[in-house]
Residue, then its C-alpha position, 0 to 999 in steps of 0.5 A: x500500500x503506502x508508506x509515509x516517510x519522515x526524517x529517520x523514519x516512517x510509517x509505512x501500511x502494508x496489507x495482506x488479505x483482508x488484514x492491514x498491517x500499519x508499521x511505525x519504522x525508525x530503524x536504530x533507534x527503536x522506532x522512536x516517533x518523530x512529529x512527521x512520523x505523528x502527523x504521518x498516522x492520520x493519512x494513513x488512518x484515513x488510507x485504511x477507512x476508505x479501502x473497503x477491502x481492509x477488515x482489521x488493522x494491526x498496528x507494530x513496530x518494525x523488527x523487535x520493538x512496537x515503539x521507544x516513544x515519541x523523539x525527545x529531541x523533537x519534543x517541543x515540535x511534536x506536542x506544540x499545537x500549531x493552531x494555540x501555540x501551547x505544548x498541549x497535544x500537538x501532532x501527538x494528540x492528532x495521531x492518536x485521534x485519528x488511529x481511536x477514530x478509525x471505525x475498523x477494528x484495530x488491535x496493538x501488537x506489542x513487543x519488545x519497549x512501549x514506552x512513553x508516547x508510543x503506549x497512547x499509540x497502542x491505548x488508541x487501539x481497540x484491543x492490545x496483545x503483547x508478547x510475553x517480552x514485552x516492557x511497558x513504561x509511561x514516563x513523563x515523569x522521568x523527563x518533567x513534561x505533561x502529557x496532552x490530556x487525552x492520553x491520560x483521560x484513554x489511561x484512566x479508562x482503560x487501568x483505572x486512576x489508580x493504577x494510572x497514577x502509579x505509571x504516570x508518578x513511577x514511570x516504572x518499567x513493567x513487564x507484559x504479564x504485570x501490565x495485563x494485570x494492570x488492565x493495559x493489554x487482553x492478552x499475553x502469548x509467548x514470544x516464540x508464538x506471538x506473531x502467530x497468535x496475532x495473525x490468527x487473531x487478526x483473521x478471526x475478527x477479519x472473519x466477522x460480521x464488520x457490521x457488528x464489531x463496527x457498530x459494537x466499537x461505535x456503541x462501547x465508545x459512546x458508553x465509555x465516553x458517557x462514564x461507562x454503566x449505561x450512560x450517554x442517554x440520547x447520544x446512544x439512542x442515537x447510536x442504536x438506532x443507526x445500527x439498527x436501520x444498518x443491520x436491516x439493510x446491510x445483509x449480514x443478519x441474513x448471511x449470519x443466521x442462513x449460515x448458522x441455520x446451515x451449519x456452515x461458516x457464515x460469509x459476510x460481505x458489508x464492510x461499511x466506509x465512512x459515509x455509513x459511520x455515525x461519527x466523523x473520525x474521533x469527532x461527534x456525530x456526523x452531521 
């Protein structure tokens, strides 16, 4: 497909079946993120949202790391806000908006460092598998910044306060199976097993009805968005109710029940696009 080059680095968007692979490389340095390898993850989100061919996204490092964070040496570029002028979000802010607004399911493949700013690029997505050695740490601490709120806001959600605040006071490094008990990955495969793990996985959602996990994804993110319980009151009628008109309409409900009925594998063909989204990228209702 793409890819994206940036000074020492790049995004680069692969794909292989139904399966797209978005890859963050700076090779030498532990793919560390620098502010055009930031801003090059939203041209590639929109590249994913709009091919219809592609049914589920992973997102990793090249070779043997997901991400080392983001590039200190180009820190001030990389969180400075071009529109206010503070160091507040930034190309960052933007990056990680557009992976949580991509209506396809994702799913973070993590090994090796997943530090810094490179965990708001694995909290972004949906799902988060690591290896068993993989090392998590969340550092601002260390080098005396503050993070863009939204990052911290996806951390709370996702661990807890708590457990929040023990990375983010720490900048502890943890290891994969003490960061699946703290709530930051679903899963931990072996090593030697991962990328296996991974692919299949990847193919098991990439074989479901995208009607169902894109509605589920719309409606589980105006829950949590609500404050989780069953909040969000109008805005997930709404959200229900477009799905349902979809799901009347799209041809999956019958292609998933004639199959059960059958007993054979169910072939569903709906893949959406954007214009079938509620919500215009990891903004508010699409209007």
């Amino acid at each position: 497909m793409s890819t994206t080059t940036a000074t020492g680095g790049s995004v680069q968007v692969s794909q292989q079946g139904p399966i797209a692979t978005l890859t963050l490389s700076n090779p030498g340095r532990r793919n560390t993120m620098t502010e055009a390898m930031w801003r090059a993850l939203e041209p590639a989100c929109a590249e994913l949202a709009d091919d219809g061919s592609v049914r589920a996204v992973v997102v990793r490092g090249a070779g043997t790391d997901f991400s080392a964070g983001a590039d200190i040496s180009d820190l001030r570029a990389i969180l400075r806000d071009e529109e206010s002028g503070r160091h507040d979000g930034g190309a960052v802010a933007a990056g990680e908006a557009a992976l949580a607004g991509l209506h396809k399911p994702t799913i973070a493949a993590v090994e090796g460092y997943c530090l810094g700013g490179a965990w708001q690029i694995a909290a972004a997505c949906d799902i988060r598998l690591a290896s068993s050695d993989a090392t998590f740490g969340i550092t601002p601490a260390k080098i005396g910044i503050v993070y863009p709120t939204t990052g911290i806001e996806r951390l709370v959600r996702i661990a807890g306060p708590a457990a929040a605040k023990y990375l983010l006071f720490s900048g502890d490094f943890v290891d994969a199976e003490r960061a699946r008990v703290l709530g930051l990955v679903q899963a931990v495969h072996p090593a030697e097993d991962f990328w296996d793990e991974v692919g299949a996985f990847a193919q098991r959602l990439a074989a479901r009805s995208q009607l169902s996990i894109q509605a589920m994804k719309d409606i589980v993110d105006t829950i949590d968005s609500a404050g989780g319980g069953g909040g969000g009151g109008v805005e997930l009628a709404r959200a229900s109710e477009h799905w349902q008109q979809l799901m009347a309409t799209s041809g999956d409900a019958e292609a998933g029940v004639g199959a059960f009925l059958a007993k054979r594998a169910p072939e569903f063909s709906w893949n959406g696009g954007r214009d079938t989204q509620r919500r215009a990228g990891a903004g508010g209702p699409i209007t």
